[in-house]
Every structure is written in C-alpha cells, then in structure tokens.
C-alpha positions as CSV (number, residue, x, y, z in Angstrom):
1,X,-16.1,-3.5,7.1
2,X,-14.0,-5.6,9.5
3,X,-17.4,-8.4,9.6
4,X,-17.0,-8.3,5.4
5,X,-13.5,-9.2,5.5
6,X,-13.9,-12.5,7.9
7,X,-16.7,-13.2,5.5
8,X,-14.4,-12.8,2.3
9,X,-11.3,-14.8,4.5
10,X,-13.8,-17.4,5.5
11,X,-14.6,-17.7,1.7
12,X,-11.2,-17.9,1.0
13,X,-10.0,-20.1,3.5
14,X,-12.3,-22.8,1.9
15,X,-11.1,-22.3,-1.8
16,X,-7.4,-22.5,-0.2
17,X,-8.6,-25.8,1.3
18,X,-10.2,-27.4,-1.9
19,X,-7.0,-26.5,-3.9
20,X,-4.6,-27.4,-1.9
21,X,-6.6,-30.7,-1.0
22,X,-7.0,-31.4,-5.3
23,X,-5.3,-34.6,-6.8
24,X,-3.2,-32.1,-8.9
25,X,-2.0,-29.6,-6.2
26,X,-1.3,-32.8,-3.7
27,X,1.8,-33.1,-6.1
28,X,2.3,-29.3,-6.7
29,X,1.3,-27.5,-3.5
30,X,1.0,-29.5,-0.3
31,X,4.3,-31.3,-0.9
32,X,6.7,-28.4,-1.6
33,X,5.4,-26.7,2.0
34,X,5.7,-30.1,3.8
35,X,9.2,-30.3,2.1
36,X,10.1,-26.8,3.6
37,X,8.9,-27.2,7.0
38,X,10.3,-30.6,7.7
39,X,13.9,-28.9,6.0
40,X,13.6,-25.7,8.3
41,X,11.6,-26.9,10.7
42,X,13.6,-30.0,11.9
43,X,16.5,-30.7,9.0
44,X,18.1,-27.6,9.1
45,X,17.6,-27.3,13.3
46,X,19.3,-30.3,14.3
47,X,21.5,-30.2,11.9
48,X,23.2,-26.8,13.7
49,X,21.9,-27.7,16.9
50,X,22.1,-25.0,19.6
51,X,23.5,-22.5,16.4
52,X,20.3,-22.4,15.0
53,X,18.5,-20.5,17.8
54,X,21.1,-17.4,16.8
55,X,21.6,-18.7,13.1
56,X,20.9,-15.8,10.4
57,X,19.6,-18.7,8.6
58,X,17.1,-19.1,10.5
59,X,15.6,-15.5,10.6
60,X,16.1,-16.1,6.5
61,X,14.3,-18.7,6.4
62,X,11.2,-18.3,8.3
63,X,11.2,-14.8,7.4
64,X,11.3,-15.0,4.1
65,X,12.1,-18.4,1.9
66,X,8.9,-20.1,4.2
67,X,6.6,-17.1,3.5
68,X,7.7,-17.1,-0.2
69,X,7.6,-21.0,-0.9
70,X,3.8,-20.9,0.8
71,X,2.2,-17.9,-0.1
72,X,3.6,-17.9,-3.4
73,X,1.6,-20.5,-4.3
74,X,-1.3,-19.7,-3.1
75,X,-2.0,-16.2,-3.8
76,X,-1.7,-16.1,-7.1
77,X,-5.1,-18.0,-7.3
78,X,-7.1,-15.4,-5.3
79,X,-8.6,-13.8,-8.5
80,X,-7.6,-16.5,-11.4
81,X,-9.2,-19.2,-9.0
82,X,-12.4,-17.2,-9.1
83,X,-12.3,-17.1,-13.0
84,X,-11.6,-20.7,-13.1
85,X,-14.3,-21.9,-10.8
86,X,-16.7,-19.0,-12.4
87,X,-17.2,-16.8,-9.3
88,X,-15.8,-13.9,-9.8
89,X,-18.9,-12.1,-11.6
90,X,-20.9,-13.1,-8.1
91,X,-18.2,-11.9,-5.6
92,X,-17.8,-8.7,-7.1
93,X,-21.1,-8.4,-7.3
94,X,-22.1,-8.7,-3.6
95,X,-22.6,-5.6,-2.0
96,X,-19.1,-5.4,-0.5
97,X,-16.3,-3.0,-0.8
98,X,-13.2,-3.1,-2.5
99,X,-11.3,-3.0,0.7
100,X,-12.9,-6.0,2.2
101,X,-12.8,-7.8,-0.8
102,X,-8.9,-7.6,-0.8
103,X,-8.0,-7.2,3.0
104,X,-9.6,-10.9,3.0
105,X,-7.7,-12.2,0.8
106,X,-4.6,-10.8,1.2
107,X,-5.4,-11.2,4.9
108,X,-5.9,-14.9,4.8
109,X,-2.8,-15.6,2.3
110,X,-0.9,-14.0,4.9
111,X,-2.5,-15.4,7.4
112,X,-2.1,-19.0,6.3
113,X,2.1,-18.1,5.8
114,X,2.8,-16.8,8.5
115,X,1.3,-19.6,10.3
116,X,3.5,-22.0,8.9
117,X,6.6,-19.9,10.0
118,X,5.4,-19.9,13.6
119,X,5.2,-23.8,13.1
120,X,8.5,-24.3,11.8
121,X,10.0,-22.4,14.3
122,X,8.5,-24.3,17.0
123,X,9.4,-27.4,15.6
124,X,12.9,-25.7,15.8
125,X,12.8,-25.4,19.4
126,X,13.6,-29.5,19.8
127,X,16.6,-29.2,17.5
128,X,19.1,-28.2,21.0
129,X,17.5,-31.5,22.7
130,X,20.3,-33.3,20.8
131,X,23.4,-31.7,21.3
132,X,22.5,-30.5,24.6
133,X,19.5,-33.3,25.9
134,X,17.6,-30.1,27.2
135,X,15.0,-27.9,25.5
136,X,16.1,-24.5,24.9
137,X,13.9,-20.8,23.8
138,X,14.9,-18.5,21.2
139,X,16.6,-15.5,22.5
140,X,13.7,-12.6,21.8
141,X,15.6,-10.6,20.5
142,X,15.8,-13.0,17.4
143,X,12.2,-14.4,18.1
144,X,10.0,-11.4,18.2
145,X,11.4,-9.9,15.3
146,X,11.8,-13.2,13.1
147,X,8.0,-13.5,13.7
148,X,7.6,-9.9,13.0
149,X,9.5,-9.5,10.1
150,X,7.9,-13.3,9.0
151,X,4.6,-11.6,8.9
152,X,5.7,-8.1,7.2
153,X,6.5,-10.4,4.4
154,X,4.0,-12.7,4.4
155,X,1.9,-9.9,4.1
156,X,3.7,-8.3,0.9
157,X,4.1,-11.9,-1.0
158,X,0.5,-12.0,-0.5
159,X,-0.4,-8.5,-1.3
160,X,1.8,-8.8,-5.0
161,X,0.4,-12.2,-5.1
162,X,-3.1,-11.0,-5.0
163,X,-2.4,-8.1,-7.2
164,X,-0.4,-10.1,-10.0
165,X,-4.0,-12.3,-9.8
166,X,-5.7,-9.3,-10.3
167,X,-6.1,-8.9,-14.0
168,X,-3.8,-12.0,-14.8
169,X,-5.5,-15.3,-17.1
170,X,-4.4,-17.9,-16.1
171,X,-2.0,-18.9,-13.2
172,X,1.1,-19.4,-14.5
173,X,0.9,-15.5,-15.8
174,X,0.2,-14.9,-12.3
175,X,2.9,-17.1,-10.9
176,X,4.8,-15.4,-13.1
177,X,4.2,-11.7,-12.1
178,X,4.8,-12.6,-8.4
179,X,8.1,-14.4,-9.3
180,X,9.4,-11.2,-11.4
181,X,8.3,-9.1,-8.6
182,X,9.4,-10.9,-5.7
183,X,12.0,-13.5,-6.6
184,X,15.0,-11.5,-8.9
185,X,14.9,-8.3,-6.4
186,X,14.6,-10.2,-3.3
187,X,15.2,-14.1,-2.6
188,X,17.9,-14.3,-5.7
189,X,20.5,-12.3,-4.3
190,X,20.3,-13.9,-1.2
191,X,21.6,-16.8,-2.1
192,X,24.7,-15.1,-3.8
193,X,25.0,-13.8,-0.2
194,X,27.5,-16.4,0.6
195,X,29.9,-18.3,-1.7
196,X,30.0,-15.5,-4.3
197,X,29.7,-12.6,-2.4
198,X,32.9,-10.6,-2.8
199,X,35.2,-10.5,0.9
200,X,35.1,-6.7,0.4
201,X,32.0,-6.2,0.7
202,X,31.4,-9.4,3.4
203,X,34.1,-7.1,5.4
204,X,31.7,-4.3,5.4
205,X,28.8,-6.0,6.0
206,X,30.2,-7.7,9.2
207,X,31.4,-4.0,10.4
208,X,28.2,-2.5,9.5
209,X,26.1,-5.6,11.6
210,X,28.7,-5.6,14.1
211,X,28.2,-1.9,14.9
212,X,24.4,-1.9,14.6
213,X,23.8,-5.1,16.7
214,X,22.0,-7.9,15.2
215,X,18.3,-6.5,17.1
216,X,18.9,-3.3,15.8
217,X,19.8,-4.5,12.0
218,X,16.2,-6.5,12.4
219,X,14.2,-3.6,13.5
220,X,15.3,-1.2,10.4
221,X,14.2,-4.2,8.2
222,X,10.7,-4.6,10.3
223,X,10.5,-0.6,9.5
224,X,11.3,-1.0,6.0
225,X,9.1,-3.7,5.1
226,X,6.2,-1.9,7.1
227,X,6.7,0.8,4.7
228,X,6.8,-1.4,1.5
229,X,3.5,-3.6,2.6
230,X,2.1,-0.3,3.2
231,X,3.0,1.4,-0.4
232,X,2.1,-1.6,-1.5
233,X,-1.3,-2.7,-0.7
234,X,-2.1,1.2,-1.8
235,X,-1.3,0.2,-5.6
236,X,-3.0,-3.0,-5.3
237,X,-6.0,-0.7,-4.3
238,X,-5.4,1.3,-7.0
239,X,-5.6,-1.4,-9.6
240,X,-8.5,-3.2,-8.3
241,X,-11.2,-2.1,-10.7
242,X,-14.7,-4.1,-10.3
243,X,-15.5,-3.4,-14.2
244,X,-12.3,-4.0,-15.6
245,X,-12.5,-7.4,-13.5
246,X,-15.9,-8.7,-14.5
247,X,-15.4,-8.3,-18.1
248,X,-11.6,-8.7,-18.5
C-alpha cells in the first residue's frame, strides 16, 4: 500500500502545484502563506529578538496559525478539485484502496504545512542576529516539540480538510466545514487568550504551567493531538464511500 500512497501524493502534489500556481489562487492562496511566513518567519522574530526563541508565540504560531492558514486552503480541494477538473470518476476507479487514496492526500496536505512551519522557524533563527549580532538555536525543548506538535496538527487540518471535501460541492462548502470544525473550537479562543482573558483564570493558568514546566505542558498536548489525529482519520475512513463519491 505504501507504493499507492506516493503515487496518489505524487498526483496530488501536482494538482497543489497547478492551483496554487492559477491566476486566481496567485491572489487567494500563494499570497496569504507568503504573508504568514514573512510575519512569523522574520516580522514577528526580530521584532522580539532573542524572546522569540522561548516566545509561546512562537510554538502558536508555527504549531498551529501556519498549519491552519496553509493547509486550510489547500485541503479542502482534495476531493472538490477532483470534481471540478472531472477526475474523480477515474481516481476512484483505479484499482487502489481507500486507505491509499486518503493517506496521500492527507499525507501530502500535511506534508506541504508542516513544511512551511520548519521554514518559518528557520527563518526565525536570524531574528537574535540583531539584538545580539550572533546567531542563536532554539532551546529543544521548545524546538522538538514545536515541530512535533506543528505536524500533529498539520496532520488534523488536513485530515478534516480532506474529509469536509469528501462529499462537499463546491469549495467554499468545503472551506466552510473545515472553518466550523477547526476555527470556533480551536484558533478563536486563542486569540481571547490575552486581552480578554479574565486575571482569574490567567492566575491559574500561570500556576498550572509553572508547576508542569513548559516541556511538560507541550508533551500532554503532543499526546492529545496524537489521539485526536488518530480518532480522527478513523471517521474520515468511515465516511469515505467510493459509490456515494462517484455519483454524489
């Protein structure tokens, strides 16, 4: 199975290419990620300098906003694209299995965010040259699991992307679906974190990360979202139904 899925990523990695690459996605798609990984990638860096190797803002960031921005715009074409463009009926049609079918996709989606995490955190790495005039690594204990927990949820926005494609017409519906899933229960309230966050609970959040240890507070979130991707990626399987595809 593992040679179907390169095939199917292969596949998909040119139909994310001819998208992105469109006139009308130039406008929509390429910009917004170029925006994000200039703004996180160099912005945000030397605008906190040596801070931003330890900044919680950065493990949110390329953990999650980078991941969202990218993959959510993306995945949601993985099975509307193939109705646009008219090749759905012949994918599913091949004589490969479910799995592979949408391992590859999800697999390249993720693939694809993730790897413009990595890149925006190594563009991060010059932001201490100008405070300090010396380059400067991330601690690992904030590096390995931002990259860990970067690719945990790269791998769930493109799991619900890929399943809110799955039986959706058109891509805004799709768009939509991911946004409702992903967006209200998990990028919204993090940007109530700060200014409106009441200081009773900002008290008990400092004590309970305080206590914990930063590393620590990261690995419980790498075990939880290896345990959502996981639940996850079993509905999507569930749902995937070749007949209800071809003649929805």
């Amino acid at each position: 199975m593992v040679a179907q899925i390169v095939v199917i990523m292969r596949k998909e990695w040119e139909d994310i290419k001819s998208t992105l690459l469109s006139y009308h996605n130039l406008q929509a798609g390429i910009w917004p990620i170029l925006l994000f990984c200039v703004a996180f990638g160099i912005y945000e860096p030397v605008k906190k300098g040596i801070e931003w190797m330890q900044s919680p803002i950065m493990v949110f960031s390329l953990s999650v906003l980078v991941p969202f921005i990218v993959i959510g715009f993306i995945s949601p074409y993985s099975f509307v694209g193939e109705r646009k463009r008219g090749t759905l009926e012949p994918l599913l049609a091949t004589p490969v299995s479910d799995q592979a079918i949408l391992f590859g996709k999800i697999g390249i989606a993720a693939l694809y965010g993730w790897g413009i995490s990595f890149v925006s955190m190594l563009l991060g790495l010059f932001s201490p040259f100008f405070s300090t005039g010396r380059f400067l690594l991330y601690p690992l204990g904030m590096a390995i699991p931002t990259l860990l927990l970067s690719l945990f949820f790269s791998l769930l926005v493109a799991i619900i992307g890929a399943n809110s494609s799955l039986y959706a017409k058109t891509l805004l519906e799709a768009q939509n679906n991911l946004g409702m899933a992903l967006f209200i229960p998990v990028v919204l309230p993090a940007f109530f974190v700060g200014p409106f966050m009441p200081e009773a609970w900002k008290i008990i959040i400092i004590q309970v990360v305080s206590q914990l240890g930063t590393t620590n507070l990261l690995l419980i979130f790498m075990v939880l979202m290896f345990i959502v991707d996981n639940v996850s990626i079993l509905i999507t399987l569930r749902r995937f139904h070749r007949k209800l595809l071809i003649f929805e």
